[in-house]
N, CA, C and O atoms as a Tripos MOL2 file, in Angstrom:
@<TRIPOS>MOLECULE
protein
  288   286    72     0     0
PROTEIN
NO_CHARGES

@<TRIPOS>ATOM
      1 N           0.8420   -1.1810    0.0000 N.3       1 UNK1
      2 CA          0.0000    0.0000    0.0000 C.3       1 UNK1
      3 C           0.8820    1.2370    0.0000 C.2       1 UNK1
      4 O           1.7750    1.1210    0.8380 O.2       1 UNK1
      5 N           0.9280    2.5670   -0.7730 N.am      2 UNK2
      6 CA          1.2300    3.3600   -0.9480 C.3       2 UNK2
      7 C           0.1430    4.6200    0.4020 C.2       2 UNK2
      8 O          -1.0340    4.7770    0.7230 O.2       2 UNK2
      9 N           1.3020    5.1260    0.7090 N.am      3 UNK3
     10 CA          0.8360    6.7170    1.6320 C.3       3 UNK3
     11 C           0.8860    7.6200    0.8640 C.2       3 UNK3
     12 O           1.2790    7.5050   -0.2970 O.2       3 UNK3
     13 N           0.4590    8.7600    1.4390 N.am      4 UNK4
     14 CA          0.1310    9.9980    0.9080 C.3       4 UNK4
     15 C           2.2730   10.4110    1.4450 C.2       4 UNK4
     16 O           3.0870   10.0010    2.2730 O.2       4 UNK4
     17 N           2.2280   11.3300    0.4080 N.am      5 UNK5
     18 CA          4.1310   11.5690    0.5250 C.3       5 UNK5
     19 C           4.2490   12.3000    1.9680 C.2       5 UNK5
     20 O           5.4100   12.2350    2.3740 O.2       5 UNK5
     21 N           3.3500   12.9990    2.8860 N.am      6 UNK6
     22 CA          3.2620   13.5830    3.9110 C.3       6 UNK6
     23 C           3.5580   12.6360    5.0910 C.2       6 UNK6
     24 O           4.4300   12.8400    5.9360 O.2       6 UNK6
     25 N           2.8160   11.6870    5.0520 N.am      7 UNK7
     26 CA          2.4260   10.5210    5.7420 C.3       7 UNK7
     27 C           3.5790    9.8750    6.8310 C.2       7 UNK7
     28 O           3.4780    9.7630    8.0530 O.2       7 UNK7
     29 N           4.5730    9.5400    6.0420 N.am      8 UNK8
     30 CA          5.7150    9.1430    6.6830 C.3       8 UNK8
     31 C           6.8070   10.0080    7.4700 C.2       8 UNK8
     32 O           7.4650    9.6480    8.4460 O.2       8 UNK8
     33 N           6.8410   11.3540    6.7410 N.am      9 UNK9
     34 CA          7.9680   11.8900    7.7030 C.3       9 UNK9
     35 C           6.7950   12.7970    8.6690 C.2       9 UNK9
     36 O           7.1950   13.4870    9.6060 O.2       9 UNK9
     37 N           5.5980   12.7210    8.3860 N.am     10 UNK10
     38 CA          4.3070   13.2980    9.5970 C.3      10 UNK10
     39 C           4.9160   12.7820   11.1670 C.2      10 UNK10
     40 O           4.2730   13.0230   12.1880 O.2      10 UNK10
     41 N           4.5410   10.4840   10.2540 N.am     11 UNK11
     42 CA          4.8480   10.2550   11.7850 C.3      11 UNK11
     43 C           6.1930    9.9660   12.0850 C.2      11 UNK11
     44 O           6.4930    9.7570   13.2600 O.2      11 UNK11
     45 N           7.2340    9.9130   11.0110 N.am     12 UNK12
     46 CA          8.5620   10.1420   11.7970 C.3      12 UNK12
     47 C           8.5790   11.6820   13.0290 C.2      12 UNK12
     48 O           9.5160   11.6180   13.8250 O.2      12 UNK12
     49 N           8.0220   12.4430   13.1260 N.am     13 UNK13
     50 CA          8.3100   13.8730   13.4400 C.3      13 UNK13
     51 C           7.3980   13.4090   14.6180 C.2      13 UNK13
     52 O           8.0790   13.4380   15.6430 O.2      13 UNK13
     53 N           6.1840   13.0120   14.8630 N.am     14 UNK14
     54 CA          5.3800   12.4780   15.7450 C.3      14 UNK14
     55 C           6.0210   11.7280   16.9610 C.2      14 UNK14
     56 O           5.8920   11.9600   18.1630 O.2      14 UNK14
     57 N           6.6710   10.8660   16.3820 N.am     15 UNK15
     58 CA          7.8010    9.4470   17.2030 C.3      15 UNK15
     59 C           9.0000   10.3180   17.7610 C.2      15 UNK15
     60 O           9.3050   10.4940   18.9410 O.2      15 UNK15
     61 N           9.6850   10.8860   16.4640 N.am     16 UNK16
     62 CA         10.6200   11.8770   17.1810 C.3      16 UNK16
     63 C          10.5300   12.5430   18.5310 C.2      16 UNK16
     64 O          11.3510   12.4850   19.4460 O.2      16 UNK16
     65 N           9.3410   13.2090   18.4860 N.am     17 UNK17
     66 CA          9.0410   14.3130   19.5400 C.3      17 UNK17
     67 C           8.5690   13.5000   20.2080 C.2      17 UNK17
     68 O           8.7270   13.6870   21.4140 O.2      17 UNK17
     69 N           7.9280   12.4700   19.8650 N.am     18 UNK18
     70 CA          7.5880   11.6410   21.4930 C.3      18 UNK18
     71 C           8.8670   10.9300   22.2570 C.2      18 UNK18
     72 O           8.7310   10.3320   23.3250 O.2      18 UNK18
     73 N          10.0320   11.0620   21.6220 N.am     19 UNK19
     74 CA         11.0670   10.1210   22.4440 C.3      19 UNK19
     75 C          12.0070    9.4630   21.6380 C.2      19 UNK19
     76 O          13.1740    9.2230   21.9470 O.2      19 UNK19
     77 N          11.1110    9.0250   19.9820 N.am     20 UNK20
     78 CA         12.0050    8.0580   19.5550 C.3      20 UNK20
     79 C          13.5610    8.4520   19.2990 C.2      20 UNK20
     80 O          13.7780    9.6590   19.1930 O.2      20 UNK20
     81 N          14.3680    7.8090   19.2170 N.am     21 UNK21
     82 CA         15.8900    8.3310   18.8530 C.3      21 UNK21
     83 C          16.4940    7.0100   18.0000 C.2      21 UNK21
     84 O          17.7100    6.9500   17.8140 O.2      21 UNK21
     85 N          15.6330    5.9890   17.5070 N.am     22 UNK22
     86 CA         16.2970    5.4620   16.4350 C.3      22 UNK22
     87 C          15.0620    5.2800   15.6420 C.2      22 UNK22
     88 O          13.9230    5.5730   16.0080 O.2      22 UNK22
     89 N          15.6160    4.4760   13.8930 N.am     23 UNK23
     90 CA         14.7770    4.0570   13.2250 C.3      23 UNK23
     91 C          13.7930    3.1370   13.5450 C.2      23 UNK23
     92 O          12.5870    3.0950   13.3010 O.2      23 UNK23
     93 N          14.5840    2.3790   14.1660 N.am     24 UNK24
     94 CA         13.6280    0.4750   15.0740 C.3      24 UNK24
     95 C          12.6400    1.5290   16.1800 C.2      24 UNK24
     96 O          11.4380    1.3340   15.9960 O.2      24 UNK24
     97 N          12.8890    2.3930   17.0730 N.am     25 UNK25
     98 CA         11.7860    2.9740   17.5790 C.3      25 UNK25
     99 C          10.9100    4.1890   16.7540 C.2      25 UNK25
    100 O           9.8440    4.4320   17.3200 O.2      25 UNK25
    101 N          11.1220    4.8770   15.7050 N.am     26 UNK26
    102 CA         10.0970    5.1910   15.3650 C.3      26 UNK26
    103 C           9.5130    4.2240   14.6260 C.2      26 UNK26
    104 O           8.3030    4.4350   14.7000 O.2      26 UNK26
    105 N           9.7400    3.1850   13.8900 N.am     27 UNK27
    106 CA          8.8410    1.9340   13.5200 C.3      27 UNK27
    107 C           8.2650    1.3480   14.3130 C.2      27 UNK27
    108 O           7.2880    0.6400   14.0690 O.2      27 UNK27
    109 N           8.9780    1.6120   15.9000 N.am     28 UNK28
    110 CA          7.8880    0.6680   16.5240 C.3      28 UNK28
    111 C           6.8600    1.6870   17.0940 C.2      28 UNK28
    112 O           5.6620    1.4520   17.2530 O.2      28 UNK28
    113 N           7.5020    2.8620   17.3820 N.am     29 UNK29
    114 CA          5.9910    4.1970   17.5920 C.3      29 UNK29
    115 C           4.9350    4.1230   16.4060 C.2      29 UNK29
    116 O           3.7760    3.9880   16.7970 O.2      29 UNK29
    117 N           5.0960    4.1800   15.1840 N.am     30 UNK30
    118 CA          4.4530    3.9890   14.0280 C.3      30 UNK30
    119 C           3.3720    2.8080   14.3610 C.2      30 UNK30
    120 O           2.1490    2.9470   14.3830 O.2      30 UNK30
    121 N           3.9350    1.8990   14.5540 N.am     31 UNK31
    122 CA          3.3370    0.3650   14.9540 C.3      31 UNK31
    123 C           2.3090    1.0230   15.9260 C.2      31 UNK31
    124 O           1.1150    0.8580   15.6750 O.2      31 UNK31
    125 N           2.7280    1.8570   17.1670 N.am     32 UNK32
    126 CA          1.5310    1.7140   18.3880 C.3      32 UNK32
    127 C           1.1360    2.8870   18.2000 C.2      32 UNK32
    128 O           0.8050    3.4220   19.2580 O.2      32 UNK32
    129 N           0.9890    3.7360   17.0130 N.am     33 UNK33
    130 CA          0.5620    5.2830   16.9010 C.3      33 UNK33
    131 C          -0.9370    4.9910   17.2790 C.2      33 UNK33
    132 O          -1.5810    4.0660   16.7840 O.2      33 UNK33
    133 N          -1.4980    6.0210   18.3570 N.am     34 UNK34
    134 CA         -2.8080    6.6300   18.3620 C.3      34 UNK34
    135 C          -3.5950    6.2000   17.2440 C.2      34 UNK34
    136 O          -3.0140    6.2630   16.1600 O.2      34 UNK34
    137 N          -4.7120    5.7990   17.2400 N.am     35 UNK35
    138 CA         -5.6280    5.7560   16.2120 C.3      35 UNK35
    139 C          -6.2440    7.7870   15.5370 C.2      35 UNK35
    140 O          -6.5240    8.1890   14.4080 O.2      35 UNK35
    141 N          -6.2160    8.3550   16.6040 N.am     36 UNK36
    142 CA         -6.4430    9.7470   16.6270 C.3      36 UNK36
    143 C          -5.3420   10.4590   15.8210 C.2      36 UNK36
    144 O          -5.6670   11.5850   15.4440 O.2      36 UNK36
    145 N          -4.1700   10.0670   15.4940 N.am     37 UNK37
    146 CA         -3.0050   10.3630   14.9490 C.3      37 UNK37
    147 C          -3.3620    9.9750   14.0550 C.2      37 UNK37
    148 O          -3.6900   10.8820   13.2900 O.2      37 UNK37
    149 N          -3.4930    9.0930   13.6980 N.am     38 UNK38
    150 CA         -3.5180    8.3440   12.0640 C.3      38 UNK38
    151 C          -4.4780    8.9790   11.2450 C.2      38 UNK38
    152 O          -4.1710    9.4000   10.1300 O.2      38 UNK38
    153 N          -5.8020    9.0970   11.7890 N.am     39 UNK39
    154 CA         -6.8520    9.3450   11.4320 C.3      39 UNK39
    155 C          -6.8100   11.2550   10.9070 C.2      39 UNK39
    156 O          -7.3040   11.7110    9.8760 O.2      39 UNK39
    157 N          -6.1800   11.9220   11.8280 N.am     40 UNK40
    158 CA         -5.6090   13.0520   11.3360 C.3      40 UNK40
    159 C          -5.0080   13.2050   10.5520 C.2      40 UNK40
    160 O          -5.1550   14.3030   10.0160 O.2      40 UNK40
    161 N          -3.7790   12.1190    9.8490 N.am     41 UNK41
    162 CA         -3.1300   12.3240    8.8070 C.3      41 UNK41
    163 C          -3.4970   11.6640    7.6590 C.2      41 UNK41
    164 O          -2.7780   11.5850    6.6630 O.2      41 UNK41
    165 N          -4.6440   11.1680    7.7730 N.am     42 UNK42
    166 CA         -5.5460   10.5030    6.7790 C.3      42 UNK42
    167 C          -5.3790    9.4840    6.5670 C.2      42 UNK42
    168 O          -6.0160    8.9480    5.6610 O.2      42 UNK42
    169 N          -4.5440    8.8530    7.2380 N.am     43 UNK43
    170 CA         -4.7340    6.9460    7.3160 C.3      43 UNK43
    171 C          -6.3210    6.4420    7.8020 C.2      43 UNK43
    172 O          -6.8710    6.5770    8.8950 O.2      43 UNK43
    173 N          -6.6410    6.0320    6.9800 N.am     44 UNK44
    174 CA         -8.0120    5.5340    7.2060 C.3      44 UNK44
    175 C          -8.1560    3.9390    7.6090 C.2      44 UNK44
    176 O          -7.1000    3.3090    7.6500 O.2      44 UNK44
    177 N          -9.2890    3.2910    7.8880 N.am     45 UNK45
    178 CA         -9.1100    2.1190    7.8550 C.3      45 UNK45
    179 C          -9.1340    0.9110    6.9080 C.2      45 UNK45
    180 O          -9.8600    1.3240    6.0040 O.2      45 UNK45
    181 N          -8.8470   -0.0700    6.6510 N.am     46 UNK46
    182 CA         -8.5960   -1.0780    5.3970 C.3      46 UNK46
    183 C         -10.0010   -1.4250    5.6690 C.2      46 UNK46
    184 O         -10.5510   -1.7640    6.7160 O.2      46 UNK46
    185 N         -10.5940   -1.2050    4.0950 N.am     47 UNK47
    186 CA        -11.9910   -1.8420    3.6510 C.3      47 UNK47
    187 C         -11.8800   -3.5190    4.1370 C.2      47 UNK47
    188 O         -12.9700   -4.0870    4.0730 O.2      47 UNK47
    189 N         -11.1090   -4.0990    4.4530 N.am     48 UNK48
    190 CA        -11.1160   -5.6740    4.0970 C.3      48 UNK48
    191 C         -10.8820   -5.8390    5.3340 C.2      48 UNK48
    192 O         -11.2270   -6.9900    5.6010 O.2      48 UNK48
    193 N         -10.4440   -5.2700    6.3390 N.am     49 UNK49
    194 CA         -9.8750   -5.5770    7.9090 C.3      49 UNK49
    195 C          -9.8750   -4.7220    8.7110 C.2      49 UNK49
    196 O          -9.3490   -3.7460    8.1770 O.2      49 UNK49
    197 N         -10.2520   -4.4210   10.0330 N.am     50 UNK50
    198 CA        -10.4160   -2.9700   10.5900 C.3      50 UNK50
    199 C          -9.5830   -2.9550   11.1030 C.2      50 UNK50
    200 O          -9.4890   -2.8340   12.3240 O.2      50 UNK50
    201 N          -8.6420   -3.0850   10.2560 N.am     51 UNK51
    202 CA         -6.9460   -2.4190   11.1390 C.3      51 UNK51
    203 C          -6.2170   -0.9390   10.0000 C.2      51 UNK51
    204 O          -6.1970   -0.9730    8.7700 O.2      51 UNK51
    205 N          -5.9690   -0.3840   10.4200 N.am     52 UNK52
    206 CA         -4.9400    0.8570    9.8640 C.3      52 UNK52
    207 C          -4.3190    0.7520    8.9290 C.2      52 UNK52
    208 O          -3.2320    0.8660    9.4950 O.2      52 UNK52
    209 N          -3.9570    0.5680    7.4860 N.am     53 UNK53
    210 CA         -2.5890    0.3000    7.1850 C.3      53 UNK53
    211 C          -1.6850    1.3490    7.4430 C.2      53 UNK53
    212 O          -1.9520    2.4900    7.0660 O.2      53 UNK53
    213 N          -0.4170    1.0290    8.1740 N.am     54 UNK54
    214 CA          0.6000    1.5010    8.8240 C.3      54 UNK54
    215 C           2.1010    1.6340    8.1760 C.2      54 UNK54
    216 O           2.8620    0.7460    8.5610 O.2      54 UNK54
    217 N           2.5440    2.3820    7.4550 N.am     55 UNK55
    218 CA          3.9140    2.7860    6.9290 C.3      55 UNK55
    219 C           4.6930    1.7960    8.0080 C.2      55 UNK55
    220 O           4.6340    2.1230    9.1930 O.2      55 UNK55
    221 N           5.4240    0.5890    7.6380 N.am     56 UNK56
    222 CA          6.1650   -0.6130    8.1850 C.3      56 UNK56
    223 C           7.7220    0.5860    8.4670 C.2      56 UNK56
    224 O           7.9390    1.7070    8.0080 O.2      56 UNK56
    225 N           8.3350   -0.0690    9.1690 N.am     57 UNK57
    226 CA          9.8050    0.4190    9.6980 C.3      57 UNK57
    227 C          10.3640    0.5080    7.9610 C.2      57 UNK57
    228 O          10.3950    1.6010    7.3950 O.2      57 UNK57
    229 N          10.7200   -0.5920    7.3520 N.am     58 UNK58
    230 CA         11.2230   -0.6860    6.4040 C.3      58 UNK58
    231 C          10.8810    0.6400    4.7480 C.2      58 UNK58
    232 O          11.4370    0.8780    3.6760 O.2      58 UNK58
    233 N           9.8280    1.0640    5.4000 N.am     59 UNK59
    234 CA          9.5070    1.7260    4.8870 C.3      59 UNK59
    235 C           9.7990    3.1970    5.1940 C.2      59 UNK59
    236 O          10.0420    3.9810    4.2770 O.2      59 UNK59
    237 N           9.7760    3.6380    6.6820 N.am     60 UNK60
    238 CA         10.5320    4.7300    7.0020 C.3      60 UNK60
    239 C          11.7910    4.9580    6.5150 C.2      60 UNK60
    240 O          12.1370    6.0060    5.9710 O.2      60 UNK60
    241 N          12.9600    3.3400    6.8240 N.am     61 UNK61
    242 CA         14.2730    3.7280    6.2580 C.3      61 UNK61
    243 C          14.1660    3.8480    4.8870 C.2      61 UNK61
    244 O          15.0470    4.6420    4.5590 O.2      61 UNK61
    245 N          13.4410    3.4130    3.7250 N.am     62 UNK62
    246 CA         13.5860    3.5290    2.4850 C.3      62 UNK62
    247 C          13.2040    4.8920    2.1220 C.2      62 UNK62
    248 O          13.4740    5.2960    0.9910 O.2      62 UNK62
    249 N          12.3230    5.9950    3.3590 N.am     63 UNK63
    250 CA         11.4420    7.1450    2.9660 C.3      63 UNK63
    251 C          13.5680    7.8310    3.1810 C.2      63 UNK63
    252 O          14.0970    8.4550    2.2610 O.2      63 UNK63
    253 N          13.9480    7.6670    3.8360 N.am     64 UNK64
    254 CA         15.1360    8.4850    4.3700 C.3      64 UNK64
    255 C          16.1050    7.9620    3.6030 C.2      64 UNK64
    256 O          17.2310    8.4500    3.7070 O.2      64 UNK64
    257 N          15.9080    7.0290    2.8170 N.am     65 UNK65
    258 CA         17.9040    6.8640    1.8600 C.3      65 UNK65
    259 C          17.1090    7.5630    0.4600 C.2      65 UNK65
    260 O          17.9500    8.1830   -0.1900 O.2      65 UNK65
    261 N          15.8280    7.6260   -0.1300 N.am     66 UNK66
    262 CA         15.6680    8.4630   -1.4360 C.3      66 UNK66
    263 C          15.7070    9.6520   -1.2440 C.2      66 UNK66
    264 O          15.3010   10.4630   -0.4110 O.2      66 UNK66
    265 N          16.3190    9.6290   -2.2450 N.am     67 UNK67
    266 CA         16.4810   11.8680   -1.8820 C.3      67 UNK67
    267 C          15.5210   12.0890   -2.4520 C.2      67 UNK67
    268 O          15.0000   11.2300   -3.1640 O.2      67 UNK67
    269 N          14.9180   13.5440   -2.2710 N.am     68 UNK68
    270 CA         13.7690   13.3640   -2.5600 C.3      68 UNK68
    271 C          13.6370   14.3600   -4.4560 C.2      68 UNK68
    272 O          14.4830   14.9060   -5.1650 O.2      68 UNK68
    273 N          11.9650   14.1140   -4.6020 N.am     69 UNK69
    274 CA         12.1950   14.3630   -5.7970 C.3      69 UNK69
    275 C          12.4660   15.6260   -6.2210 C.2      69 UNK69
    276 O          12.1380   16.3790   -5.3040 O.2      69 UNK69
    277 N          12.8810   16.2240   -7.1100 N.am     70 UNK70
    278 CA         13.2180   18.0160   -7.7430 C.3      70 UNK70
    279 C          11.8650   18.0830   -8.9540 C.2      70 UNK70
    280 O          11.4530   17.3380   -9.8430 O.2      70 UNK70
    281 N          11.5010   19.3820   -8.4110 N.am     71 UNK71
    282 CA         10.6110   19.6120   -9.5870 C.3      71 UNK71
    283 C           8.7650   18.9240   -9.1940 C.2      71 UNK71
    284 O           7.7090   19.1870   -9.7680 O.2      71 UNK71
    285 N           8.9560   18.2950   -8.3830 N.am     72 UNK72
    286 CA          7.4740   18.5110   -7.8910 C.3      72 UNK72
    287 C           6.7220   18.7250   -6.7870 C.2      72 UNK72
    288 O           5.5010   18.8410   -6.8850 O.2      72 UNK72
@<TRIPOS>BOND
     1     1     2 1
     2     2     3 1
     3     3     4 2
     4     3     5 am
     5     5     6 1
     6     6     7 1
     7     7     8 2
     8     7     9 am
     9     9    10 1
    10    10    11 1
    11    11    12 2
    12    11    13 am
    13    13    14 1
    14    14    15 1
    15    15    16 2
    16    15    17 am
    17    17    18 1
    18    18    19 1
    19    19    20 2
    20    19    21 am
    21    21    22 1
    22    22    23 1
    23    23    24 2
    24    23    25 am
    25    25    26 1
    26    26    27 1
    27    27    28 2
    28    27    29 am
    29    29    30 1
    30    30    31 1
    31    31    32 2
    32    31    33 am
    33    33    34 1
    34    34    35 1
    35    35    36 2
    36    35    37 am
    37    37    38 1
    38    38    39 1
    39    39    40 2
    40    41    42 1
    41    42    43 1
    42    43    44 2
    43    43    45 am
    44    45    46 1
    45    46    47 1
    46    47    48 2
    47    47    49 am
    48    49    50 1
    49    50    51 1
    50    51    52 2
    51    51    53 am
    52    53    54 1
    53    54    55 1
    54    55    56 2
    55    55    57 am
    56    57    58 1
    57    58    59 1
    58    59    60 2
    59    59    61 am
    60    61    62 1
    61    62    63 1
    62    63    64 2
    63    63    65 am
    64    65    66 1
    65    66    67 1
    66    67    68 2
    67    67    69 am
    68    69    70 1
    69    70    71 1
    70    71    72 2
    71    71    73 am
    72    73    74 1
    73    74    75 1
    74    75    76 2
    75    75    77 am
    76    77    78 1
    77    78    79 1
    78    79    80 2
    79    79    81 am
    80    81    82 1
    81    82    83 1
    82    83    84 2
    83    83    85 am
    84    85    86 1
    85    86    87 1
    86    87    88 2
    87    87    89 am
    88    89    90 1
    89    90    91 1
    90    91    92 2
    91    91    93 am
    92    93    94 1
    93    94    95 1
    94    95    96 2
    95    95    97 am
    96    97    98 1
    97    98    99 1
    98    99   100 2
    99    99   101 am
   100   101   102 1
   101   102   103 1
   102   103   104 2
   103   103   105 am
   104   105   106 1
   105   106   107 1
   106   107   108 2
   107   107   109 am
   108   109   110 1
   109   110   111 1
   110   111   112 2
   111   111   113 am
   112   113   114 1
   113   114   115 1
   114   115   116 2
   115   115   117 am
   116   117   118 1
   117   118   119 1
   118   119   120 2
   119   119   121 am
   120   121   122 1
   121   122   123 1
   122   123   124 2
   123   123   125 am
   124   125   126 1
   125   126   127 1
   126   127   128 2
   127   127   129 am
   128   129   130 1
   129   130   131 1
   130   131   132 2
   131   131   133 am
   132   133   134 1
   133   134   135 1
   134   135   136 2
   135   135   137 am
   136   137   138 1
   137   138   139 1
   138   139   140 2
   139   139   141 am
   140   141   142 1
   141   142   143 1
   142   143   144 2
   143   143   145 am
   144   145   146 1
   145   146   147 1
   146   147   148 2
   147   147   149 am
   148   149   150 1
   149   150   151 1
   150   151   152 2
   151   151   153 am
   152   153   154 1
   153   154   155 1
   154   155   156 2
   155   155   157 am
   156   157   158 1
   157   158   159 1
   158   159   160 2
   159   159   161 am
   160   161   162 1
   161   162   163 1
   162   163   164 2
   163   163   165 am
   164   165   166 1
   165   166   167 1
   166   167   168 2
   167   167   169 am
   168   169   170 1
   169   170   171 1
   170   171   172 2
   171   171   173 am
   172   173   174 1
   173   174   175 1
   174   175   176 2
   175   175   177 am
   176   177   178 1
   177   178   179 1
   178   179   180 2
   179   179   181 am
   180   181   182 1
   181   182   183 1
   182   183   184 2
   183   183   185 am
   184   185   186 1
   185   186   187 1
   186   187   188 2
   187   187   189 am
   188   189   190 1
   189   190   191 1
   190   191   192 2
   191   191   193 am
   192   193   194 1
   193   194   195 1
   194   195   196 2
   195   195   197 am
   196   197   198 1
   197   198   199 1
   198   199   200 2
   199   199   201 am
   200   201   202 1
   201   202   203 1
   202   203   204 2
   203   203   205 am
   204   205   206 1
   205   206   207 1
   206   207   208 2
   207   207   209 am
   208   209   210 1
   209   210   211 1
   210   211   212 2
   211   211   213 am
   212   213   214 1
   213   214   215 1
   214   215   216 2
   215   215   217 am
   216   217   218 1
   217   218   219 1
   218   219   220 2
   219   219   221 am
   220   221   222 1
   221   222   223 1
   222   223   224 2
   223   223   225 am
   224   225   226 1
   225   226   227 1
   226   227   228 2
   227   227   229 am
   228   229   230 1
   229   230   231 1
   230   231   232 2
   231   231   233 am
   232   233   234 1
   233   234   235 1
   234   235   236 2
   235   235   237 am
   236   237   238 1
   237   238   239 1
   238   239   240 2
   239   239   241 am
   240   241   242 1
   241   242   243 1
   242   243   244 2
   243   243   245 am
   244   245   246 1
   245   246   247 1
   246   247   248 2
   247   247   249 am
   248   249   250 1
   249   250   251 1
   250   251   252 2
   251   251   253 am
   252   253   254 1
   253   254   255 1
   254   255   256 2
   255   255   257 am
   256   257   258 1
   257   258   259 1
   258   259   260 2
   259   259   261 am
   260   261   262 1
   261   262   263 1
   262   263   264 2
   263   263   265 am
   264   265   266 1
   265   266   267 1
   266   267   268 2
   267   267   269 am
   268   269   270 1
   269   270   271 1
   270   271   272 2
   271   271   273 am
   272   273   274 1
   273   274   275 1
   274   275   276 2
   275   275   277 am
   276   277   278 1
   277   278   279 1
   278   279   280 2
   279   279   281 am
   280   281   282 1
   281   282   283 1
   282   283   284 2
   283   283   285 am
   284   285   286 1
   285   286   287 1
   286   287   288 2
@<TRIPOS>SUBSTRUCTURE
     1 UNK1         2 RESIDUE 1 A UNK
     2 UNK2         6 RESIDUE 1 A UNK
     3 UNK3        10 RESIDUE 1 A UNK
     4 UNK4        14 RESIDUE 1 A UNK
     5 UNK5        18 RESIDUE 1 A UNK
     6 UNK6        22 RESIDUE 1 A UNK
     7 UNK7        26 RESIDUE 1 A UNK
     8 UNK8        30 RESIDUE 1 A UNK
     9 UNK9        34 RESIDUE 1 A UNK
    10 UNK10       38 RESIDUE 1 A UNK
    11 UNK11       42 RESIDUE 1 A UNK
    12 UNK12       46 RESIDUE 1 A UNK
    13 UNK13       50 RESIDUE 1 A UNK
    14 UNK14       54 RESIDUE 1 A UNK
    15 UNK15       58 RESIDUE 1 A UNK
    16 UNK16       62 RESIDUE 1 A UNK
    17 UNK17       66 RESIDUE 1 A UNK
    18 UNK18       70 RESIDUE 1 A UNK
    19 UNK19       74 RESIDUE 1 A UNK
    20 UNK20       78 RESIDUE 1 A UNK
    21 UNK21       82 RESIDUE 1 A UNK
    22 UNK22       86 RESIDUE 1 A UNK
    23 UNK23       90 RESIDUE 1 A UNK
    24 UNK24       94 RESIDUE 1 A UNK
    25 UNK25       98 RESIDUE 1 A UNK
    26 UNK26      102 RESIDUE 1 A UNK
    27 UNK27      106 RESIDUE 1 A UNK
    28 UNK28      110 RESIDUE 1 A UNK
    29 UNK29      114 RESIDUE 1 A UNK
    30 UNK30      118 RESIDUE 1 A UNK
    31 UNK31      122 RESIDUE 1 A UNK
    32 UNK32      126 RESIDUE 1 A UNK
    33 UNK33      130 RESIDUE 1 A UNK
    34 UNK34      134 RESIDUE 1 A UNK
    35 UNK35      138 RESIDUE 1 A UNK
    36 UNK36      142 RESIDUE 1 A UNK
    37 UNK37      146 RESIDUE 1 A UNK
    38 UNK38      150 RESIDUE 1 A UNK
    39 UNK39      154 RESIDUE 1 A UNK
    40 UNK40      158 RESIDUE 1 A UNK
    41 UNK41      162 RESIDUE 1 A UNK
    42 UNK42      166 RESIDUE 1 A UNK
    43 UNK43      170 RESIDUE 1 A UNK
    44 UNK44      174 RESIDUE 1 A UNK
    45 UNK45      178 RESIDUE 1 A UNK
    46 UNK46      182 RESIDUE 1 A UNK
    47 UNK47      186 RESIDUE 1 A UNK
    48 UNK48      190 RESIDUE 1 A UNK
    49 UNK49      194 RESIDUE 1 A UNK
    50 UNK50      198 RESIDUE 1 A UNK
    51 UNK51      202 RESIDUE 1 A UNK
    52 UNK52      206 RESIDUE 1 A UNK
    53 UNK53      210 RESIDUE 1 A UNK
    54 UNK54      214 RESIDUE 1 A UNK
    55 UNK55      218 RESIDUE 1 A UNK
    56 UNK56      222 RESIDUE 1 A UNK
    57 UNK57      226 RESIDUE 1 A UNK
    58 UNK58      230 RESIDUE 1 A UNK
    59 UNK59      234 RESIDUE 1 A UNK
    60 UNK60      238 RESIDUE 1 A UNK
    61 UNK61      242 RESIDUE 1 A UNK
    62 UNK62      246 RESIDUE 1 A UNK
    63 UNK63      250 RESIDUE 1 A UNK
    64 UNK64      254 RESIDUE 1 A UNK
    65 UNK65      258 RESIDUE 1 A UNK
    66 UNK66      262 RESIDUE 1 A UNK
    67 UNK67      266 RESIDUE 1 A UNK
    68 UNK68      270 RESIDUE 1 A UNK
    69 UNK69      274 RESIDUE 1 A UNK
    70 UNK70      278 RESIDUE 1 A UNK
    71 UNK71      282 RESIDUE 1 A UNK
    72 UNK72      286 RESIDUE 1 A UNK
């Protein structure tokens, strides 16, 4: 599942300020984010399962090694 491009460094900045100080803990803040958090940044819930889909750790580090794009 694809996020909105906001999405990920939202809740990196979220985890940050709550404490996190590595990648493995803001993935695991991500993991136990507020439903009230999510829902603010427009993570909605999965039509097929009433769980969140949640930007995975692996996905934070991949948001932080692409530089990002020029021009849009």
């Amino acid at each position: 599942m694809r996020h909105a491009r906001a999405v990920v460094p939202a809740l990196t900045a979220y985890a940050v300020l709550t404490g996190a100080a590595s990648l493995l803990a803001v993935g695991e803040w991500i993991a136990d984010a507020p439903p009230s958090v999510l829902e603010s940044l427009g993570i909605r819930p999965d039509p097929l399962c009433p769980k969140r889909s949640r930007p995975s750790e692996a996905t934070v580090r991949l948001s932080r090694e692409r530089p990002p794009r020029s021009g849009r």
